[in-house]
DSSP file (Angstrom, degrees, kcal/mol; ACC not computed):
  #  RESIDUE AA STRUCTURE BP1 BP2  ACC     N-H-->O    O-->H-N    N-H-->O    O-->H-N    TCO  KAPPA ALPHA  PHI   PSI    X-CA   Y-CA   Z-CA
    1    1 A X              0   0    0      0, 0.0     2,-0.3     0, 0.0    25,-0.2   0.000 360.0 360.0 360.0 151.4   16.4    0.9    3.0
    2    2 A X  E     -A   25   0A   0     23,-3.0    23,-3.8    24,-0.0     2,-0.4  -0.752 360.0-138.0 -99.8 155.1   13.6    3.4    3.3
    3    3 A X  E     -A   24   0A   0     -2,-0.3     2,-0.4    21,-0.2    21,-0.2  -0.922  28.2-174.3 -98.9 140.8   11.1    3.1    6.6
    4    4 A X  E     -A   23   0A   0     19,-2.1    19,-1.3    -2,-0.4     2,-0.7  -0.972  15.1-137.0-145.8 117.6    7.8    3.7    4.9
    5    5 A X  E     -A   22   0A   0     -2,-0.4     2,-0.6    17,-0.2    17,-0.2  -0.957  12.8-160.5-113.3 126.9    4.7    4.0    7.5
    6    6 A X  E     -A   21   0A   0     15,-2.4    15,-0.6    -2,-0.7    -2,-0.0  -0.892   7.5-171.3-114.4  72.9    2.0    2.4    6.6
    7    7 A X  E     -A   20   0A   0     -2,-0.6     2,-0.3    13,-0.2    13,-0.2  -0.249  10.9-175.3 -72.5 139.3   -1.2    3.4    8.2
    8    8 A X        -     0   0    0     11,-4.2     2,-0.2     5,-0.1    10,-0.0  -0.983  14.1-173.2-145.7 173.6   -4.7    1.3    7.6
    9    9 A X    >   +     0   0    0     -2,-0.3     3,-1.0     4,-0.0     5,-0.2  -0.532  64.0  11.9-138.1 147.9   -8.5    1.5    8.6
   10   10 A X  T >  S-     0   0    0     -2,-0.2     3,-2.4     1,-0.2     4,-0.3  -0.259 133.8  -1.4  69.0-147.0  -11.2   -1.4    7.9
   11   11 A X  T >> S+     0   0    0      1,-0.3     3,-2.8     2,-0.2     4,-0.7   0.819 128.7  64.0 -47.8 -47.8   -9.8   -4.4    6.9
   12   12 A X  H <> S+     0   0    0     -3,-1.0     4,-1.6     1,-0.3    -1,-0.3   0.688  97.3  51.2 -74.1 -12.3   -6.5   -3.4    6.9
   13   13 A X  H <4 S+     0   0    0     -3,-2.4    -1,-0.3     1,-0.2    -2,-0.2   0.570 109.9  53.2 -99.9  16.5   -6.1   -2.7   10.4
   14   14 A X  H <4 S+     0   0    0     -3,-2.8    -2,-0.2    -4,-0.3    -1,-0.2   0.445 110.0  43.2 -98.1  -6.4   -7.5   -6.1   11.2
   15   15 A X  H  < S+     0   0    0     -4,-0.7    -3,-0.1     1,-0.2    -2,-0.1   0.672 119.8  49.4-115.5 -12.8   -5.0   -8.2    8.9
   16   16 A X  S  < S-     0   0    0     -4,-1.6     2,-0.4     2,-0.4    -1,-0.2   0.164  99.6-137.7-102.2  31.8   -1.8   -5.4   10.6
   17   17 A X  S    S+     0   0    0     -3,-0.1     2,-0.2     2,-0.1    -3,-0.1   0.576  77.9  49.3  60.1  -6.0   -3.1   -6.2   13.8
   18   18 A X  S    S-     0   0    0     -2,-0.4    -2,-0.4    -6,-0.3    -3,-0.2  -0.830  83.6-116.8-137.5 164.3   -2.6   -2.5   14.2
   19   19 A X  S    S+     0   0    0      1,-0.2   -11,-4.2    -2,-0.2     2,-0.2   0.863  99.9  39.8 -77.5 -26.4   -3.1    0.7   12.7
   20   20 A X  E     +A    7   0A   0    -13,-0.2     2,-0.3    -4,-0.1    -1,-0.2  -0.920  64.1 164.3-104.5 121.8    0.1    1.7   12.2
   21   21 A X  E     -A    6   0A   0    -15,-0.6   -15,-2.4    -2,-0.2     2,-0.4  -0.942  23.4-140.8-150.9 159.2    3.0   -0.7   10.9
   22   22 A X  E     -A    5   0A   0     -2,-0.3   -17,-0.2   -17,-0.2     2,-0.2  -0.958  19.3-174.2-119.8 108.7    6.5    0.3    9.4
   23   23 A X  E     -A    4   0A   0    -19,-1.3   -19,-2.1    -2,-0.4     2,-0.5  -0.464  19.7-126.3-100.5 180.0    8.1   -1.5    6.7
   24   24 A X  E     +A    3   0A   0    -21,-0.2     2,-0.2    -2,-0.2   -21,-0.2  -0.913  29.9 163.8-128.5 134.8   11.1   -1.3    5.2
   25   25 A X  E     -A    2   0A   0    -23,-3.8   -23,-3.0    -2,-0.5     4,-0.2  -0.977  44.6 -93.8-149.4 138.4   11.9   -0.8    1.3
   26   26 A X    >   -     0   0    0     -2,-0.2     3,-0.7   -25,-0.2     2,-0.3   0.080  56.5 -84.5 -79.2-155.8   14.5    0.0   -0.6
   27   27 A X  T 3  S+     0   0    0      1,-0.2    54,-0.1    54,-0.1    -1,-0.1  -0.727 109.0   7.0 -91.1 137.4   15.0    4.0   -1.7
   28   28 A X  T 3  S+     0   0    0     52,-0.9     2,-0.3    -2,-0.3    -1,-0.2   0.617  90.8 153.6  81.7  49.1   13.0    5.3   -4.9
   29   29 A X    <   -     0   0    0     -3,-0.7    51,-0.8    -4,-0.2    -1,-0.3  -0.613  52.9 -98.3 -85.9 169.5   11.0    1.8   -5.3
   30   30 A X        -     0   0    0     -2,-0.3     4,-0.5    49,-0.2     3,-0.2   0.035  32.9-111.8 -58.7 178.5    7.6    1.8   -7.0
   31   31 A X  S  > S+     0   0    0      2,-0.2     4,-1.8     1,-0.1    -1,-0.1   0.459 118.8  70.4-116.2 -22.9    4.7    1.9   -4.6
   32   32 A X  H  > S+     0   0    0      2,-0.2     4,-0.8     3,-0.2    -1,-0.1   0.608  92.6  62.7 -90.4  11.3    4.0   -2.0   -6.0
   33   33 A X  H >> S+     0   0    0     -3,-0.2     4,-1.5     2,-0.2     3,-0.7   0.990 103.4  45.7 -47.8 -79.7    7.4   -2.9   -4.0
   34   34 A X  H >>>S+     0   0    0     -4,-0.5     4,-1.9     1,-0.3     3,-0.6   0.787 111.5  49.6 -45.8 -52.7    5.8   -1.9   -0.9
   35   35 A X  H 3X5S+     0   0    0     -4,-1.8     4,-1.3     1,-0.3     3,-0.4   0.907 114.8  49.3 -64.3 -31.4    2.2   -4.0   -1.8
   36   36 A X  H <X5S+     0   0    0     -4,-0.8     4,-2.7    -3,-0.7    -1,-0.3   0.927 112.0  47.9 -94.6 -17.9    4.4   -7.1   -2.6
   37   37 A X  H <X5S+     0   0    0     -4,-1.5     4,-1.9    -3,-0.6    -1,-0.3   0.793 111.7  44.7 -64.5 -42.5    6.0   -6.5    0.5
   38   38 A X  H  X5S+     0   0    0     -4,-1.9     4,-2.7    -3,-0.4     7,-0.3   0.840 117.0  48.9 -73.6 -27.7    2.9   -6.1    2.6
   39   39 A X  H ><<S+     0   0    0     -4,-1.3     3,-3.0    -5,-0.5     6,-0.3   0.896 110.1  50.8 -65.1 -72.2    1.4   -9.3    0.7
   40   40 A X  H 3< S+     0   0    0     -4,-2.7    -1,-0.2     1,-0.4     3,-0.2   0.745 119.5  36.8 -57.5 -29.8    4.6  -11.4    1.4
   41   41 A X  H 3< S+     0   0    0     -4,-1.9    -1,-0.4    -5,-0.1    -2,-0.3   0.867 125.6  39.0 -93.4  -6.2    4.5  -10.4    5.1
   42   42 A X  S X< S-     0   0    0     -3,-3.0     3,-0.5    -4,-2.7    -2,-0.2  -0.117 119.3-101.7-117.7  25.3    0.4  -10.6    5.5
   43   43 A X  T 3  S-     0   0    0     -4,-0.3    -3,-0.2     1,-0.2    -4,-0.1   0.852  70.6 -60.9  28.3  66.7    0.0  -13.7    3.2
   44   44 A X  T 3> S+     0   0    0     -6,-0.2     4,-0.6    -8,-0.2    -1,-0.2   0.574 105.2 123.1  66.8  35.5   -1.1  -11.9    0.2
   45   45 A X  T <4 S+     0   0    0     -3,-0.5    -1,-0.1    -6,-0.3    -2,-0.1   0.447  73.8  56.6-106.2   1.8   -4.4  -10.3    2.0
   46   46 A X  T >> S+     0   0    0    -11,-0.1     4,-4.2     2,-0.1     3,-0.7   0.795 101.8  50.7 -83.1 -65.9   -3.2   -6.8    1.2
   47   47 A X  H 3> S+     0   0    0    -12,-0.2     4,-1.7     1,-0.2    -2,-0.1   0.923 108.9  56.1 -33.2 -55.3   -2.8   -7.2   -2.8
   48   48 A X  H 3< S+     0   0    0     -4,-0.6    -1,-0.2     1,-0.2    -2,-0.1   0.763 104.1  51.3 -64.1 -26.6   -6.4   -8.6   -3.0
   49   49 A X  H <4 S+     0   0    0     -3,-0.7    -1,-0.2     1,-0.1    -2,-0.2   0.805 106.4  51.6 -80.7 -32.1   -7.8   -5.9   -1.5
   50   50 A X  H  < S+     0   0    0     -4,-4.2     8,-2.9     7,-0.1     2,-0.4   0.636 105.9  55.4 -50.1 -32.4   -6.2   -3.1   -3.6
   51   51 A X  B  < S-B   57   0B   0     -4,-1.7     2,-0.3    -5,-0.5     6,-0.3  -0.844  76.9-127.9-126.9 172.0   -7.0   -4.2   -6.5
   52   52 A X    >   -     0   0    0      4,-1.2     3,-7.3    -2,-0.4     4,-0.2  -0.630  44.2 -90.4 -90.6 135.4  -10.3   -5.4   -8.4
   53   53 A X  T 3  S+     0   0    0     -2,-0.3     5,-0.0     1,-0.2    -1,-0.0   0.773 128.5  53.2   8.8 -78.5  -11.0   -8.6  -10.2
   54   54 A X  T 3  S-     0   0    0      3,-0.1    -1,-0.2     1,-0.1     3,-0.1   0.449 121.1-106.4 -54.8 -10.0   -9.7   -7.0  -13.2
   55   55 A X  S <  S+     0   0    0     -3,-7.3    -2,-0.1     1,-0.1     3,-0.1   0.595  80.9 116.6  88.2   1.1   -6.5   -6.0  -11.7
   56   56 A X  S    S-     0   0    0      1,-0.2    -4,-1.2    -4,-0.2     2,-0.2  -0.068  78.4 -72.2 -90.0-150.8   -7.2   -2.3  -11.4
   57   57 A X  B     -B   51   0B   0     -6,-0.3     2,-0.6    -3,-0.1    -1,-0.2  -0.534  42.5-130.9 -84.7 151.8   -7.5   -0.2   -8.3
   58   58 A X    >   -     0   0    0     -8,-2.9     3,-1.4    -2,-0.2     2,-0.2  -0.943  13.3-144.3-108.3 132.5  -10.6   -1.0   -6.6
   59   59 A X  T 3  S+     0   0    0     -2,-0.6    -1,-0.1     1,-0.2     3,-0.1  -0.035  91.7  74.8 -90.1  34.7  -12.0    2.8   -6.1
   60   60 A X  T 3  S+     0   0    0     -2,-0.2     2,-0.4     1,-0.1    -1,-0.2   0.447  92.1  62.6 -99.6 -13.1  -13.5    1.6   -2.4
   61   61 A X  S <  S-     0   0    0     -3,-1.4     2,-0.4   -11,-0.1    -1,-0.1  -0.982  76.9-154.8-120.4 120.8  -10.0    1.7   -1.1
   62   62 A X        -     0   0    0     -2,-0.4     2,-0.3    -3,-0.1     7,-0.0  -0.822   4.4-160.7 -81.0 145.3   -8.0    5.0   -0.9
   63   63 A X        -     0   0    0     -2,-0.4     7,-1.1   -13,-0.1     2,-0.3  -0.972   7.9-167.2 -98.4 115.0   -3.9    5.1   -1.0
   64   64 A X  B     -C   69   0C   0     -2,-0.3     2,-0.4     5,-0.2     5,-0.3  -0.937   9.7-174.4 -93.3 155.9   -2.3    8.0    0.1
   65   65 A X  S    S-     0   0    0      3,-2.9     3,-0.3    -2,-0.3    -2,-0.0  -0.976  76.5  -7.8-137.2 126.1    1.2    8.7   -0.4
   66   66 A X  S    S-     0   0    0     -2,-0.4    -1,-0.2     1,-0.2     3,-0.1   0.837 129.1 -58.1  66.5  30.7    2.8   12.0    1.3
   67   67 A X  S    S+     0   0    0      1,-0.2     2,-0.4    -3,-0.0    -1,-0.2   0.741 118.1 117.5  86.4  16.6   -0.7   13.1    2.4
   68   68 A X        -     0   0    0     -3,-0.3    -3,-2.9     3,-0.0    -1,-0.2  -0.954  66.5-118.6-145.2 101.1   -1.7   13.0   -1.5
   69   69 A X  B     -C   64   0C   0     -2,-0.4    -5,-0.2    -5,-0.3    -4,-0.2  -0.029  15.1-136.8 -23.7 151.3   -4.5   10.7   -3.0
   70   70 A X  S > >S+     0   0    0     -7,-1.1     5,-1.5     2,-0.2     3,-0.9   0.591 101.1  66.6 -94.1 -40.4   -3.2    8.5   -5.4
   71   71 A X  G >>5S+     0   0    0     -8,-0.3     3,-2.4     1,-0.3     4,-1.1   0.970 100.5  53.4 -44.2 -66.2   -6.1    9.1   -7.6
   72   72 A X  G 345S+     0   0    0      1,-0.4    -1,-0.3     2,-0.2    -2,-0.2   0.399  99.6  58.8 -28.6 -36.0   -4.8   12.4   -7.9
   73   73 A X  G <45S-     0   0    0     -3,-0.9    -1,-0.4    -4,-0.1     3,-0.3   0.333 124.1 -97.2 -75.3 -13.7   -0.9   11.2   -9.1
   74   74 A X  T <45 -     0   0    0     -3,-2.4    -2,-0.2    -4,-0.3    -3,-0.2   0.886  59.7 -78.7  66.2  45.9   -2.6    9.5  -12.1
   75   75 A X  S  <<S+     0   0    0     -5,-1.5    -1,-0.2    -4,-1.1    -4,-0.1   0.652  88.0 158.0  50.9  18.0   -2.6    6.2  -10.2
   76   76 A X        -     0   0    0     -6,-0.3     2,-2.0    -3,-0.3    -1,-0.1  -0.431  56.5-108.0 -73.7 149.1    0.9    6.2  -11.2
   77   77 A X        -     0   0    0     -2,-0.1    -1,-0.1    -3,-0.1   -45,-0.1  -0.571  50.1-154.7 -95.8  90.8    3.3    3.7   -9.0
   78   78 A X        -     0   0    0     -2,-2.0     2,-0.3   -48,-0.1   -46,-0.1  -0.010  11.2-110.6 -33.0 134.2    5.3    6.8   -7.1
   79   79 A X        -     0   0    0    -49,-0.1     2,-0.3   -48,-0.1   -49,-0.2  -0.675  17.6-123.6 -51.3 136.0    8.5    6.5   -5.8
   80   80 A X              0   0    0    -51,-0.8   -52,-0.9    -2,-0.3   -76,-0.0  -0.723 360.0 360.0 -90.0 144.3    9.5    6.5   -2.1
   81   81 A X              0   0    0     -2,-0.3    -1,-0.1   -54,-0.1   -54,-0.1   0.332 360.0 360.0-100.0 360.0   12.0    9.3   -1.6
């Protein structure tokens, strides 16, 4: 499994109770691993906040991944190395 740290701000560091929390996933999963993973342990208050109505990204919330906006990747679901 990879350890994947997972920093949030706002909302999100009221629903991890922290700022900082470390999950675990396995190696080279999609980045929507990790959200079902946050959902499944934060009774699904992560997912809803990522995404919009519509199911896209909601552009009020950023994701970085290695220190690199997501916008920036094409929104594309990265791998975890």
């Amino acid at each position: 499994m990879a350890q994947v740290e997972v920093r949030g701000v706002g909302p999100f560091q009221q629903i991890f109770g922290q700022r900082r929390i470390s999950v675990e996933v396995p190696p080279n999963s999609p980045l929507n691993v990790l959200i079902d993973e946050l959902d499944r342990r934060f009774g699904g208050r992560v997912g809803g906040l990522l995404h919009s109505t519509e199911g896209t990204w909601n552009d009020g919330v950023r994701l970085f991944l290695n220190g690199r906006d997501i916008r920036f990747l094409q929104r594309r679901a990265p791998p975890f190395a």
